[in-house]
C-alpha positions in Angstrom: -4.5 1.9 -12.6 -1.6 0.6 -10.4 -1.3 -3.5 -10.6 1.7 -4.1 -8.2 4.0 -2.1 -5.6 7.6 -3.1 -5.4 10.3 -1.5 -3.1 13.3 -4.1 -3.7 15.0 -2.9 -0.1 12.8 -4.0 2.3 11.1 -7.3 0.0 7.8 -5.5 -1.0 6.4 -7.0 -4.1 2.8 -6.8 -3.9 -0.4 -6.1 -5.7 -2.6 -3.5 -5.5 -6.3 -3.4 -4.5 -9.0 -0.3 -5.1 -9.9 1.3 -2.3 -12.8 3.3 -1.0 -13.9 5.9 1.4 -16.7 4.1 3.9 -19.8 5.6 5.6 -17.7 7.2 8.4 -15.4 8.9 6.3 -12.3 6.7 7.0 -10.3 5.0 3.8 -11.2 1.4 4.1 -8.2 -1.0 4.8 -6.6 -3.6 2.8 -8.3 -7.1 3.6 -6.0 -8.3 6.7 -6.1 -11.7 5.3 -4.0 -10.7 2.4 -1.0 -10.1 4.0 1.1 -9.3 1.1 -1.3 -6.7 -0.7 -1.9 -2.9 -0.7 -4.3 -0.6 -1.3 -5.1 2.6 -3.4 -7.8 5.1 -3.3 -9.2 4.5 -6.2 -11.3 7.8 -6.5 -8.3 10.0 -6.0 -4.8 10.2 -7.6 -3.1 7.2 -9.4 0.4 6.8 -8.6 2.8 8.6 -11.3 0.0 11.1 -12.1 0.0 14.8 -10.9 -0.9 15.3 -7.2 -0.9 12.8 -4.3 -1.5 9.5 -4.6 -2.8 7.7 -1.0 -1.6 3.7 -0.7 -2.3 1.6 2.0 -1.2 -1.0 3.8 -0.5 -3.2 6.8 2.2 -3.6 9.0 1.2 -6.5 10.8 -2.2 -8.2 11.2 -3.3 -10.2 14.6 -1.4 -13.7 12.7 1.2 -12.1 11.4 3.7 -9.2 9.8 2.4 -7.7 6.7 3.5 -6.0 3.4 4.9 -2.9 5.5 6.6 -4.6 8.2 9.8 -3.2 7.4 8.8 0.3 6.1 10.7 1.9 9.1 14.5 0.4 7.2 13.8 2.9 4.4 16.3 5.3 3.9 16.2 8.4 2.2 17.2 7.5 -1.7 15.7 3.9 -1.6 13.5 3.6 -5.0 10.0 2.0 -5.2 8.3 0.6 -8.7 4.3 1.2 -9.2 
């Protein structure tokens, strides 16, 4: 079970929340309150295991940036932590 997401280059150090698939069939979103937390879907993949692993976030809530604000400045070779 992941317990924080850190990508040093763009200032993400956050922790992670479960996430779930609601009764439309959509992956339900980080609370937008938290602005500094992801999200993982908690029935699927963990990060670092075989397969794909789905975490979520927010770029910017209706008060403010979020955690992935700046996830456009990644470049190709920039290393992230689970």
């Amino acid at each position: 079970r992941p317990t924080r997401l850190q990508i040093p280059s763009i200032g993400v150090d956050a922790p992670f929340t479960a996430l779930a698939i609601n009764s439309k069939g959509q992956l339900e979103a980080p609370p937008a309150q938290n602005t500094n937390l992801v999200g993982w879907y908690a029935k699927g993949v963990s990060p670092g295991e075989l397969g794909t692993a789905i975490v979520a976030g927010h770029v910017d809530t209706a008060t403010s940036a979020a955690v992935f604000a700046r996830l456009g400045e990644l470049e190709k070779g920039d290393r992230f932590r689970v």
